[in-house]
N, C-alpha and C positions, 0 to 999 in steps of 0.2 A: 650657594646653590639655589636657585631657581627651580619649579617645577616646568616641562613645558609650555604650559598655555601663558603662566608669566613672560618667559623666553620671548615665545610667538607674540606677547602682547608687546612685548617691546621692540620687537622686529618692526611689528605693525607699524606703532607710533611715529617710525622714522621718514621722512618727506622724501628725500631724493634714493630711490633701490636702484641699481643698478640688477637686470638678470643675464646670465651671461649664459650663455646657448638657447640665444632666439634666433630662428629660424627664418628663412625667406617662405616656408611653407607654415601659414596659419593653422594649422592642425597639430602641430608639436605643443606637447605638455606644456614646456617653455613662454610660449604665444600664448598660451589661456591664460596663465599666471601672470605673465605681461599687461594684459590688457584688463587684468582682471583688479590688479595693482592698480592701474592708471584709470581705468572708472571707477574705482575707488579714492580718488582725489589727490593722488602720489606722484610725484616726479618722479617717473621711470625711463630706464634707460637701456636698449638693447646692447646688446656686445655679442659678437662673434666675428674671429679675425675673418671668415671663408664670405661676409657680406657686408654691402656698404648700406644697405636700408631693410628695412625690414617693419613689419605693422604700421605703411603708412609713413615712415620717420627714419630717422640716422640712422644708422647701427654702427656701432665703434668697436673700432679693434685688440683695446684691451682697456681696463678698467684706468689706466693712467691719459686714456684719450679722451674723457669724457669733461667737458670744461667745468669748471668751476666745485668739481668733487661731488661725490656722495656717503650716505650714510650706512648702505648697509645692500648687500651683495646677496642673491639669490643663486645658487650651480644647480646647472642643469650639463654638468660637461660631462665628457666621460671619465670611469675614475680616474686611469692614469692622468686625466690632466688637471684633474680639482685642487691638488696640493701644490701647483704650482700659483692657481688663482687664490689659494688661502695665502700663500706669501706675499701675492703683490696686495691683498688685502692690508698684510701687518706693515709692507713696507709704507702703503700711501695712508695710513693708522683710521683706516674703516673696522671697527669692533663689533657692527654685529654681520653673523656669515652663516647664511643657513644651505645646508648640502639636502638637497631634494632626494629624497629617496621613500618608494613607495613598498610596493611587495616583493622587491628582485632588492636590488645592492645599488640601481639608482647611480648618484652622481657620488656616493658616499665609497672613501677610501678611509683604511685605518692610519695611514700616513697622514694625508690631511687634517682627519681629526686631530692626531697627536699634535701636529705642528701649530693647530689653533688653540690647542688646549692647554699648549706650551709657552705660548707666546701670550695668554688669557684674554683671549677673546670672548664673546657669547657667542658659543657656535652651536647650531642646531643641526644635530646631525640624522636627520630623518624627519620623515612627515613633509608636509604640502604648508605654506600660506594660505592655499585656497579651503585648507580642513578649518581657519582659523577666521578668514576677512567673509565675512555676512555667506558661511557658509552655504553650498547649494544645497540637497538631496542628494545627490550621489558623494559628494566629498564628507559631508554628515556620515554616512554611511560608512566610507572608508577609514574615516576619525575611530569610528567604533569596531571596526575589524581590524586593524593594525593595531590600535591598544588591547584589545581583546584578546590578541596574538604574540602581544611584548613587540609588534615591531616598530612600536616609537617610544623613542627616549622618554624615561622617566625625570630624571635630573639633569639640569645643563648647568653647567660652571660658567656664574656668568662672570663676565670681564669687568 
């Protein structure tokens, strides 16, 4: 087991993220985390089947479009459809998968989780990258209300 910020440091670490629910409109949660990843010196990759560009760049329509692979998958989808992106995570053997979820239930599903936690991935299932990569002041802030509140995992089973 990992505590999160280990989890989150190893998410970090990884160079090629794919985030999959970016948006053709810059103002989705998705888009900040996108660009916030990618001015942080990462090779990021947008995914959403509904767009072909998005922040400036590609957008790919599912995590097996994306050439030459990645390391590690950020959802921003809605539930119902997170546990189908945790399987094409285990099929194309991407192990780290964090499920975005803030103060509502987010992109987080308890199927998805089980299925990553079955297959043992290190999956994070809540909390933000951006509470973690050269934190702002507002995501500071939120770091310390959702742990304050139990709403970010304590322990991650890492893979």
């Amino acid at each position: 087991m990992a505590t999160l910020t280990e989890a989150a440091t190893r998410f970090l670490e990884q160079r090629r993220i794919a985030v999959v629910g970016v948006s053709r409109d810059p103002k989705q949660p998705a888009n900040f985390n996108y660009r916030k990843l990618r001015d942080s010196g990462r090779t990021v990759f947008a995914v959403n089947p509904a767009a072909s560009e998005a922040e400036g760049g590609p957008c790919y329509a599912n995590l097996r479009a994306i050439p030459g692979g990645i390391d590690a998958v950020l959802l921003y989808t809605p539930p119902a459809a997170t546990a189908g992106v945790v399987g094409e995570c285990i099929e194309l053997g991407i192990r780290h998968v964090w499920i975005h979820r803030s103060f509502g239930q987010g992109s987080w599903s308890a199927e998805a989780e089980a299925i990553g936690r079955e297959h043992g991935l290190t999956l994070i299932p809540g909390g933000c990258p951006a509470m973690f990569c050269a934190p702002d002041p507002a995501h500071r802030c939120f770091r310390w209300m959702l742990g304050l509140f139990g709403k970010l995992p304590r322990e991650i089973a890492a893979g």
